[in-house]
N, C-alpha and C positions, 0 to 999 in steps of 0.2 A: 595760424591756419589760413591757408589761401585756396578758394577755388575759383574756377574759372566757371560762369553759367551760361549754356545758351539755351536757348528756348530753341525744339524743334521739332520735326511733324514725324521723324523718324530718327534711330538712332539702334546700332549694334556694337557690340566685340565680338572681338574675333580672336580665337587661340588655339594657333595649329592647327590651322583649316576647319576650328571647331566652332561655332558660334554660343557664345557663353551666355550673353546677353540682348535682348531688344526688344525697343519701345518704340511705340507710337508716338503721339503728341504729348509733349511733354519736355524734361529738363535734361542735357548733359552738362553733367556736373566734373572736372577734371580740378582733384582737391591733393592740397598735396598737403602735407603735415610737417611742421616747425619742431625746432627741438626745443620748446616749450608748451608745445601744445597737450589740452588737457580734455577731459570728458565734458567737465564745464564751458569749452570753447565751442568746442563739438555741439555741444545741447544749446549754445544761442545761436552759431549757424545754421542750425536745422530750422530752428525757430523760426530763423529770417526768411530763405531760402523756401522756406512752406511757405510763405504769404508775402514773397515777394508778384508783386502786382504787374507781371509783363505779360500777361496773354489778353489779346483782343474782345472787348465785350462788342454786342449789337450794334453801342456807338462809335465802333471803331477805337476805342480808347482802350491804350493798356491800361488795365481796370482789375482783372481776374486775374488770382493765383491761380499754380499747378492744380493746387486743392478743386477750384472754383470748377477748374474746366473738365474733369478726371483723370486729370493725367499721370505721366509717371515716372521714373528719374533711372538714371541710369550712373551709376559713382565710381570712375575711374583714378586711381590713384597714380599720382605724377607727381613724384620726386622733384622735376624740373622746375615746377612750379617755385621751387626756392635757387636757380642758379644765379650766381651774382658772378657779372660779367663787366665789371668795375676796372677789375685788371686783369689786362693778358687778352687773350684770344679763346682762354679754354676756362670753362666755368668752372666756377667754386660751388659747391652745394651741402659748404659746413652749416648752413640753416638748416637744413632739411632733417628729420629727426632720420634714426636709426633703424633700420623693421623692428626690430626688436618690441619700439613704439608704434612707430606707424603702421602697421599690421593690422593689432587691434584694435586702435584707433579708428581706423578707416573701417572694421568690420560695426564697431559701435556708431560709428557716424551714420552706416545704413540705418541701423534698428531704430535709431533716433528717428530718421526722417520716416523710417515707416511709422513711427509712433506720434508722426505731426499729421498724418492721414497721407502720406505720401506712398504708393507703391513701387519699389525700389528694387533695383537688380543694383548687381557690380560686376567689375572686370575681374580680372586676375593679378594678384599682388605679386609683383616683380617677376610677370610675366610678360613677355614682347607682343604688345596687344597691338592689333587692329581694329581702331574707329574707326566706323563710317555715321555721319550725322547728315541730315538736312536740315543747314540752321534755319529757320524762319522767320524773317526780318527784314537780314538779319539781325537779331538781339543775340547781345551776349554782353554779359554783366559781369563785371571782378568782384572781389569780396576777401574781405580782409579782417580777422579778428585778432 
C-alpha cells in the first residue's frame, strides 16, 4: 500500500462537473493498493496516517496531527501510484492490485481512518476525477507499507 499525503487548507473531487468531495484543513491522501495488500496493512496505515505529526502547533513546530487540529481527509484512489517505469517509456502497473481488490479495500481504508477519529470523504473508484488541493507548506509525505 502506498499513499501519497499532503497536508492542506483546502481540497475537492470533482466527477462530471459534480463535486463528490471537499475539505478544509486537513489530509489529501492519493493511495493506491498493491496486489498484496490487505485489511491488516490498511488498519496500520490509518493508524500512522491519524497521528502523523505535520500540522503546525503555537510554536511553529510540526507538532499536531489531523486528529489534534480537526481536520479531515479526503481518499483518492490512484492505481498509478504502483507504475514502474524501469523499462520502456510506457508504465507497467503489474503491482497495482485488481478492482476486484482495490475497491474494497479503498472503501475499508475510509471506515478505518474514520475509526482513527479522522472525518473522511473519498473520490470515485476508476473514475476520471478532478483534484484540486492547496497544499500547505508545502508538506507532502510518501508512505509505504
Amino acid at each position: 500500500m502506498r499513499a501519497v499525503i499532503q497536508r492542506v487548507t483546502r481540497a475537492s473531487v470533482t466527477v462530471d462537473g459534480n463535486r463528490v468531495s471537499e475539505i478544509k484543513d486537513g489530509l489529501l491522501i492519493l493511495l493506491g493498493i498493491g496486489t498484496d495488500d490487505n485489511e491488516d496493512i490498511a488498519r496500520a496505515m490509518t493508524k500512522k496516517i491519524a497521528a502523523l505529526r505535520i500540522f503546525q502547533d503555537d510554536a511553529d513546530k510540526m507538532n499536531l496531527s489531523v486528529r489534534d487540529i480537526g481536520g479531515s481527509a479526503i481518499v483518492v484512489s490512484q492505481f498509478t501510484l504502483y507504475a514502474d517505469c524501469r523499462k520502456g517509456n510506457r508504465p507497467s502497473f503489474v503491482g497495482a492490485a485488481a478492482p476486484a481488490l482495490a475497491s474494497p479495500l479503498v472503501d475499508r481504508f475510509v471506515e478505518l481512518l474514520k475509526e482513527q477519529g479522522v472525518p473522511s470523504q473519498r473520490g470515485v473508484f476508476g473514475a476520471h476525477m478532478d483534484v484540486e488541493l492547496l497544499n500547505s507548506g508545502p508538506v507532502t509525505i510518501i508512505l509505504e507499507m
